[in-house]
N, C-alpha and C positions, 0 to 999 in steps of 0.2 A: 972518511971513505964511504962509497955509495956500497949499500949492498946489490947482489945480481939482482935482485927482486927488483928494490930499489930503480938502479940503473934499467930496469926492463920496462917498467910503470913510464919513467920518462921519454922514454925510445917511442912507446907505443902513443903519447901523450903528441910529442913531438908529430909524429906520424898525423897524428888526427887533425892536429892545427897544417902541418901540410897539404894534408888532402883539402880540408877546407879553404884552405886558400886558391888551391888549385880550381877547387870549383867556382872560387868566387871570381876568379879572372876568365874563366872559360864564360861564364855569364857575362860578365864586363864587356865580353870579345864580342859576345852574341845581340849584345844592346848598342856596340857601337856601331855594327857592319848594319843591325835594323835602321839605328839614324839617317845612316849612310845614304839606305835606300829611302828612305823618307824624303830628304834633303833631295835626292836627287829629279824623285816621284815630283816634290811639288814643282822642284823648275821646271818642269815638262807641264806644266798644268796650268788652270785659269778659275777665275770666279768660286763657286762653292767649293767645288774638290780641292782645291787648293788651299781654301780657310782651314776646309775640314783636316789635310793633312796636316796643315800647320798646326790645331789643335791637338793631331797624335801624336807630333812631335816633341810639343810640350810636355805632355803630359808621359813620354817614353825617357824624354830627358831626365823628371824627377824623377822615375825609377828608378834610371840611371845612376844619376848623383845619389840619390839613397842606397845603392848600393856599393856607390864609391866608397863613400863614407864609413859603411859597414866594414869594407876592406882594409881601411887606413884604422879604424878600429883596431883591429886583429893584427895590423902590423906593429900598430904602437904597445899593445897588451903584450908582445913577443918580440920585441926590441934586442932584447939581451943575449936573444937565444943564436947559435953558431949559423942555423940553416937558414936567419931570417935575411939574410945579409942580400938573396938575388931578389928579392920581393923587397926590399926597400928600393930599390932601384926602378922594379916595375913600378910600385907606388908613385913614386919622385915624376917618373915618364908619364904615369897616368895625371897626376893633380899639376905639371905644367902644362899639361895639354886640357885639360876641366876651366882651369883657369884661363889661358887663351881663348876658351866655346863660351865662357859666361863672360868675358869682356862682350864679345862680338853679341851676345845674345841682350847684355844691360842696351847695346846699342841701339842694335833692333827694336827693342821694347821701346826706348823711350822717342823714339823714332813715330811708332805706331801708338804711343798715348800721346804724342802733340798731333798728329794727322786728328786722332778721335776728337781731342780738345776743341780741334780748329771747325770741326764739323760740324761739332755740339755746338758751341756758340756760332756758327750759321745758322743752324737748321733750330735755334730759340728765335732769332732773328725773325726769320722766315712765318712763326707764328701770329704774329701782328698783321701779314699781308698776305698768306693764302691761308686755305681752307686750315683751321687751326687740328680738328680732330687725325688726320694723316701728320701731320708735322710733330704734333706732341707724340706720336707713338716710335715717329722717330729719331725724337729725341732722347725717347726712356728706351727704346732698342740699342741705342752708342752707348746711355751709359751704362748700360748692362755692359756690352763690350771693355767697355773702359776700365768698369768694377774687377773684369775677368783680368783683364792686360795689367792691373797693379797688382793684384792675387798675385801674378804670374813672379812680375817685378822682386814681391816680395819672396818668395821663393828662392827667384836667384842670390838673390840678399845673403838667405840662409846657408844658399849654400857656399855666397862667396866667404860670409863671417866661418865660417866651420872648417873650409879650405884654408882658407890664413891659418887657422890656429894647428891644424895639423901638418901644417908643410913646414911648422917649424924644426919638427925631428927628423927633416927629410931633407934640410940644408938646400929650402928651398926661396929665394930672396921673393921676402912677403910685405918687403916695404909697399909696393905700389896698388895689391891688393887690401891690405891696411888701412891707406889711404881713400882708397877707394869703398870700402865696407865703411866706413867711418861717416864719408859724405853721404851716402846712398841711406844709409839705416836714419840717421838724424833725418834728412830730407825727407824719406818715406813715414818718421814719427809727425813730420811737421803736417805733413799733407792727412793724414787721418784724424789727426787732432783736429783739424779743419774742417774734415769733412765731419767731424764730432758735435763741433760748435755750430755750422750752418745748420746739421740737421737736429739742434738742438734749439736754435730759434725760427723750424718750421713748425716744430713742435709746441712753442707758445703760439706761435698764430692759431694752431688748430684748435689748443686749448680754449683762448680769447672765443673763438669763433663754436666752440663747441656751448660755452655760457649762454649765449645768445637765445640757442636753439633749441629746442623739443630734442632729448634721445629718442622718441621716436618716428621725427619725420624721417622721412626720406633722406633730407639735408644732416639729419644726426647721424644717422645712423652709414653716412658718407664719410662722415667727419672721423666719427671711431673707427672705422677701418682703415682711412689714411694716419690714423696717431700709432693702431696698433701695429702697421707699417715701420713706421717711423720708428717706435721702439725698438723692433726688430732690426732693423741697418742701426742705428744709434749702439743698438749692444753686438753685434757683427762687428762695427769698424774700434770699439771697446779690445774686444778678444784681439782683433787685428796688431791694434797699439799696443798690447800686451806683451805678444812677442816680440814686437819692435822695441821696447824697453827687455826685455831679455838680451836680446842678439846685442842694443847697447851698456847695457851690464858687462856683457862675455868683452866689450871693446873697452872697457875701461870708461868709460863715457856716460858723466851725469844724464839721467832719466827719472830724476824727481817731479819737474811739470809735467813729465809725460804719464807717471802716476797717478799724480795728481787728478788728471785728465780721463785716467782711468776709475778711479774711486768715484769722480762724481758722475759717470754717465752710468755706470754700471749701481748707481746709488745703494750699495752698501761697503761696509767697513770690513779690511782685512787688514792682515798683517803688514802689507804696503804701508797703512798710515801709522806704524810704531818706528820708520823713517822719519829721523827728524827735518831732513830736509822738503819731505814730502807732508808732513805733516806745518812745518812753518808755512809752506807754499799752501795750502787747506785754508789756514787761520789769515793769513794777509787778505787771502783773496772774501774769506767768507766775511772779514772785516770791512775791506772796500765796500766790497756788495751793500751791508748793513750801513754803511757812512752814508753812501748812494740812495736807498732805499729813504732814510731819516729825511737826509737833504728835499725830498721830492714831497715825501709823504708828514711831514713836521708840520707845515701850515694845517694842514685838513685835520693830523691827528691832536696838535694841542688844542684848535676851536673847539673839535668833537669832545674832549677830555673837559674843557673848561664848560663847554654846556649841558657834558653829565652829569657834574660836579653841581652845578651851578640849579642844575632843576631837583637835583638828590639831596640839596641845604633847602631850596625851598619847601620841598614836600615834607624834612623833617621837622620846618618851621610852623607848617603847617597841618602835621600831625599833633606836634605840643599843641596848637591854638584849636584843634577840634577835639582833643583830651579834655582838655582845661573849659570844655563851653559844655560839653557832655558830664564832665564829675560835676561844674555847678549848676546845671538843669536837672540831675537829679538831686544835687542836696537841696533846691529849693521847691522842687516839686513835691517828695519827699514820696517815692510813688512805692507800695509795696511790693519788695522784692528783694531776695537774700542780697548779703555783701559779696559775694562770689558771682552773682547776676549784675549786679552796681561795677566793681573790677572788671570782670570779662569785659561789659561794653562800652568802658572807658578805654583797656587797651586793644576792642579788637578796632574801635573807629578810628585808632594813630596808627595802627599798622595797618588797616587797607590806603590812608592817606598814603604810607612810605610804598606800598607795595604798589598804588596805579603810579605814583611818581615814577618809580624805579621804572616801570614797563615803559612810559613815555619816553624817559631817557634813554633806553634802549633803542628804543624806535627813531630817536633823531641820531642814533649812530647808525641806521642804513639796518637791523635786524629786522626780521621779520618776526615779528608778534605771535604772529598762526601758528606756525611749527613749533614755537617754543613754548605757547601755551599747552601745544600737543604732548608733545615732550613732556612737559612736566608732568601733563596729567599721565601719561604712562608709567614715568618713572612714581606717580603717586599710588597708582595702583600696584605696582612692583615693592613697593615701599611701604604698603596697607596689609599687603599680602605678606610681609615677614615680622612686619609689628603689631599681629592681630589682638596680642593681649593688651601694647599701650592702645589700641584703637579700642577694646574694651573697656577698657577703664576710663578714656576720653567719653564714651558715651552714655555712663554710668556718671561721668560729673555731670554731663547736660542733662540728665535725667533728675539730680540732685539740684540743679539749677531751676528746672524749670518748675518740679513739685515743693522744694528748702522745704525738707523733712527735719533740717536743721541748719544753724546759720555759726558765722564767726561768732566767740565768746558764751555757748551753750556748751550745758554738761550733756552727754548721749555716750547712754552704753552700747555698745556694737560690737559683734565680732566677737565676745568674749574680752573686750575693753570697756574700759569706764576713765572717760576725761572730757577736760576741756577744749574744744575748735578753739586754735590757735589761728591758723591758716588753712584758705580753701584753696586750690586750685583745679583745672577741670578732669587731672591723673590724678591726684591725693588729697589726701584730707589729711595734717599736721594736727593731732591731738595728744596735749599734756597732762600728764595724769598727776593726782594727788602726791607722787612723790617727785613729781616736777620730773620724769622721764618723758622723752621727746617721742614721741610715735608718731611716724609717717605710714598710713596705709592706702593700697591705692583703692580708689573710688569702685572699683567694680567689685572687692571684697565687702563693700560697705554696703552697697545697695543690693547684694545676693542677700543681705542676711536683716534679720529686723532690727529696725531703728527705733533704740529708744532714748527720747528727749526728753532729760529731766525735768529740763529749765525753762521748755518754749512757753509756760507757760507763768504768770509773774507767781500764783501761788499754788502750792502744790499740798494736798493733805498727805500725813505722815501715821503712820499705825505699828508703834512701840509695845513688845512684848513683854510682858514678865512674869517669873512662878515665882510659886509661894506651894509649901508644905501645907495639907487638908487641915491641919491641925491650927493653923494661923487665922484670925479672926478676919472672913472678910471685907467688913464694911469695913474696917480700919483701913486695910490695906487700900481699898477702893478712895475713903476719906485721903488717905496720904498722897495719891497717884492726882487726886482732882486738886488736893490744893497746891501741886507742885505745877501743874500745868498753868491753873489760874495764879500764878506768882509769877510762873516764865517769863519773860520781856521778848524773847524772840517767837511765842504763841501768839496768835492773832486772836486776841477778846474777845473780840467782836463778831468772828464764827462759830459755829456748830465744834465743842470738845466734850469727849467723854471718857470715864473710864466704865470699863465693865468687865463681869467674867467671861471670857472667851471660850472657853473649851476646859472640861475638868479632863486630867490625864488619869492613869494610874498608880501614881504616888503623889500628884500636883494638880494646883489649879492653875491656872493660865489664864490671863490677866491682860487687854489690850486700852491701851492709850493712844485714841485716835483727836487728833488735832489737824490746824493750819498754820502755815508759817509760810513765809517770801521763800520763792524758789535759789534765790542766792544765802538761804543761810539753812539750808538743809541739814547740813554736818554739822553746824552749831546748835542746832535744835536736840540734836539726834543726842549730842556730847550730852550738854546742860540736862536736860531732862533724866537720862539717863543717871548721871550724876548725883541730880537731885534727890530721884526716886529711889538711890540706892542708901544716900545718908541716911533719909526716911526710913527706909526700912531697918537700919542697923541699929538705928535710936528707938524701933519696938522691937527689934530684936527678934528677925524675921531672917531666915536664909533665901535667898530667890535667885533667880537666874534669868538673867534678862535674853529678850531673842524679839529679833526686828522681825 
C-alpha cells in the first residue's frame, strides 16, 4: 500500500508529465498551422521567394519532427501510466499523419535531386562550348544545391527510421515505412561512399600534380587549397556516412563496408575496426591493394633490388682488394709510423670504398644524394653533441696516432698503470699488465696525463739500490755489487756499469748499481741482480735493504 505522501509524490509527478505533454502538442499545433501557412505562402509565389520559402519550410519541418519525436519520447517513458491512454492516440494520429508528409516529402526530394542531376550534367557539357568561367560557377552553384537537397533527404531518412521504430507501441502498421527506411538509408550509404571515393581520387590527381610543382608558385599554392578542399567534403560526406551506418544499425542491416569506408577516409582507427566483419573487409581490401601495387611495381622493384645488391658485393669486392694493396704497400715500404696508423689506414680505405658504393647504389634507386648527405651531417652533429666524451677520446687517439708517444707491444706507465699495448684503437688503448689483467682505458685519459714509455727504446739503463750498516766494509760491498753485474748475462758488458756510494743516511750507507740491459728484459735484470747481490751480501754477512 502507497503512503498519502507516497500516493501525493505520484499525483503531483503524474501532473508534470501532463502538463508537459500538454505543451508539447500545443507547440506541435503551432508548427503545423506555421507549415500550413508556408505551404500555402509558397504556391502563391514564383522564383527566389519561393526557393526561400521552400528553405523555411524545411527547415520548420525538422523542428517539427524533432519535436515530434521528443513527444513520442515521453509517451513511450509513460506507457503504463492510467492518464497516458488519450495521448497515445494523439501520438498514433500525429506519426500516421508525419508518415504520410515524409512519403510526399522523399518524393519531392528526389524529384528536385534528378531535376539538379540533369542540369549538372548539362551545364559540364556546356563547358567545352561557351565561355568556360560562367558555366563552371554554375556548375559548383547546383552542386552546392544538390549537397543541400541530399542533407535534406537525409534528414527525412532520420526521421523516417525513428518513426518506424516508435509507431511500434502505437499499433501503428510499419511494414511499408520499414521497407521504405531500409531502401532509402542503404541507397543514401551507397551514394556518399561514392561521393567518398570520387573525391578520393581527385585528391591523388592534386597530389600527383602538387609533386610536380613549387609550394610556392602560384600553381602550388592553387593546388593546396583545392586538396585542403577536398579533405574537408572527403571528411564532411565521412561524418555523413556515419550516421548512415547508425540509422542501418538501428534497421538491423549490415554496415561493415560502409565502416569500413569510414575508417579509411577519416584515416584513423576506432573502435569500428574491433568489428570483425569491418575489420576482415580492412584486410581483404588493404591485401588486394598490396597484390595490386606488387603486380605493377615488382619489375622496377626486383631490377632496383638486384642492382643494389649487385653494386654493394662489388664495392665489398672492392674494398677487400684496396685493403689487401694498402696493408701490402705499407709492409713493403716499411714507412715509419705506429700499428694503430698502419690498421686505421688499412680499414678507413675498405670502408670509404663500401661507403661511396653504398651512396651510388642508392642513387640508382631514384634517392637523392644532397638531402641525405644533409641529413646525415645533421643528425652527425646531433649525435657529436651527445657523445662529446667518445668524440673526446676519438681525438686523443688521432692525437696518439699522429705523434705514437707509444705503439702495440710496448711497456708505458700511464694513468697510474703500468702494462703492455696489447691493442690500439682510436677510443682505447687495451693494456696488459704483469698479472696478465686486461685494462681498457680510453685514449683521452691517456693523453691528459704523461706517457711514459719504457720500452720505445731497444736499451734502457737501470739504477738498483742497496744499504748496508756504516759499520760494513765498503769496498767489499762495492767489490761484490761489481762482480755481480760483470757476471750478469742479461748486463750489457759492453756499456758504461758502476757501482758506487750513493748517499750516506743516518744509520746507512746507500749503495747504487747503475748498468744497461735490453729494454725487454728489464724485470729480469732487476730479479737476477737483485738476487745475486743479496747472496753476496749474506756470504759476508752484511744486513741491507735493497730500493730501486
Amino acid at each position: 500500500m502507497l503512503s498519502v505522501a507516497q500516493a501525493s509524490n505520484a499525483d503531483a509527478q503524474d501532473a508534470n508529465v501532463e502538463q508537459k505533454l500538454q505543451q508539447t502538442l500545443t507547440e506541435i499545433a503551432d508548427y503545423q498551422e506555421l507549415i500550413e501557412q508556408i505551404e500555402t505562402e509558397r504556391d502563391d509565389t514564383l522564383g527566389y521567394q519561393k526557393r526561400a520559402l521552400a528553405k523555411q519550410r524545411q527547415s520548420t519541418l525538422t523542428r517539427y519532427r524533432n519535436l515530434l519525436l521528443q513527444y513520442l519520447d515521453e509517451v513511450y517513458a509513460n506507457k503504463d501510466q492510467p492518464f497516458i491512454k488519450s495521448y497515445r492516440q494523439s501520438a498514433r494520429e500525429l506519426v500516421e499523419k508525419a508518415l504520410v508528409d515524409i512519403y510526399a516529402d522523399i518524393d519531392s526530394s528526389d524529384k528536385s535531386v534528378r531535376e539538379l542531376e540533369e542540369k549538372i550534367a548539362t551545364a559540364r557539357q556546356s563547358i567545352f562550348t561557351v565561355n568556360a568561367g560562367p558555366a563552371k560557377d554554375r556548375v559548383e552553384q547546383m552542386n552546392w544545391r544538390l549537397n543541400l537537397a541530399r542533407r535534406y533527404q537525409e534528414e527525412l531518412y532520420y526521421a523516417l527510421v525513428y518513426l518506424t521504430k516508435k509507431s511500434a507501441f502505437l499499433d501503428v502498421d510499419n511494414q511499408r515505412p520499414l521497407l521504405l527506411a531500409k531502401e532509402r538509408v542503404r541507397k543514401q550509404a551507397d551514394t556518399l561512399a561514392g561521393l567518398i571515393g570520387l573525391n578520393e581520387d581527385k585528391l591523388m590527381k592534386l597530389q600527383k600534380q602538387k609533386a610536380v610543382v613549387r609550394t610556392e608558385s602560384e600553381t602550388g599554392k592553387k593546388l593546396i587549397s583545392q586538396t585542403a578542399l577536398l579533405n574537408l567534403e572527403i571528411q564532411e560526406y565521412a561524418n555523413r556516412l556515419q550516421q548512415q551506418v547508425t540509422l542501418l544499425e538501428d534497421l538491423d542491416l549490415s554496415a561493415a563496408l560502409y565502416k569500413k569506408t569510414v575508417i579509411q577516409a577519416r584515416n584513423t582507427l576506432s573502435e569500428e575496426v574491433l568489428d570483425g566483419q569491418v575489420l576482415a573487409h580492412l584486410v581483404t581490401e588493404w591485401w588486394i591493394n598490396f597484390k595490386t601495387w606488387l603486380r605493377r611495381q615488382a619489375p622496377s622493384i626486383i631490377g632496383s633490388a638486384i642492382t643494389f645488391i649487385g653494386i654493394f658485393v662489388i664495392a665489398g669486392l672492392l674494398a677487400k682488394l684496396v685493403r689487401y694493396i694498402v696493408s701490402a704497400s705499407l709492409k713493403r715500404s716499411r714507412p715509419n709510423m705506429s700499428e694503430l696508423a698502419r690498421k686505421f689506414l688499412i680499414v678507413s680505405s675498405g670502408r670509404l670504398i663500401l661507403l661511396l658504393g653504398l651512396l651510388y647504389a642508392l642513387a640508382q634507386l631514384g634517392l637523392q644524394i644532397g638531402p641525405l648527405l644533409a641529413g646525415l651531417g645533421i643528425m652527425g652533429f646531433v649525435i657529436g653533441f651527445a657523445l662529446q666524451e667518445t668524440l673526446a677520446n676519438f681525438a686523443s687517439g688521432l692525437m696518439i696516432l699522429i705523434y705514437r708517444p707509444y705503439d702495440v707491444g710496448d711497456k708505458i706507465r700511464v694513468a697510474g698503470l703500468e702494462g703492455r699495448v696489447r691493442e690500439m684503437t682510436l677510443v682505447t688503448t687495451t693494456i696488459f699488465t704483469s698479472a696478465n689483467h686486461h685494462l681498457t682505458v680510453p685514449n683521452n685519459t691517456i693523453w691528459k696525463d704523461i706517457i711514459h714509455n719504457v720500452t720505445s727504446e731497444p736499451h734502457v739503463r737501470l739504477d738498483l739500490f742497496f744499504t748496508a750498516p756504516y759499520a760494513c766494509d765498503s769496498k767489499a760491498i762495492l767489490a761484490a755489487i761489481s762482480e755481480e753485474l760483470d757476471k750478469s748475462e742479461v748486463v750489457e758488458q759492453d756499456r758504461d756499469k758502476h757501482a758506487r756510494v750513493y748517499e750516506l743516511g743516518e744509520s746507512e750507507v746507500k749503495y747504487i748499481a747503475r748498468f744497461w740491459v735490453r729494454s725487454s728484459e728489464i724485470d729480469e735484470a732487476k730479479w737476477s741482480i737483485s738476487e745475486a747481490v743479496k747472496q753476496r751480501f749474506d756470504q759476508l754477512g752484511i744486513s741491507e735493504n735493497k730500493k730501486e
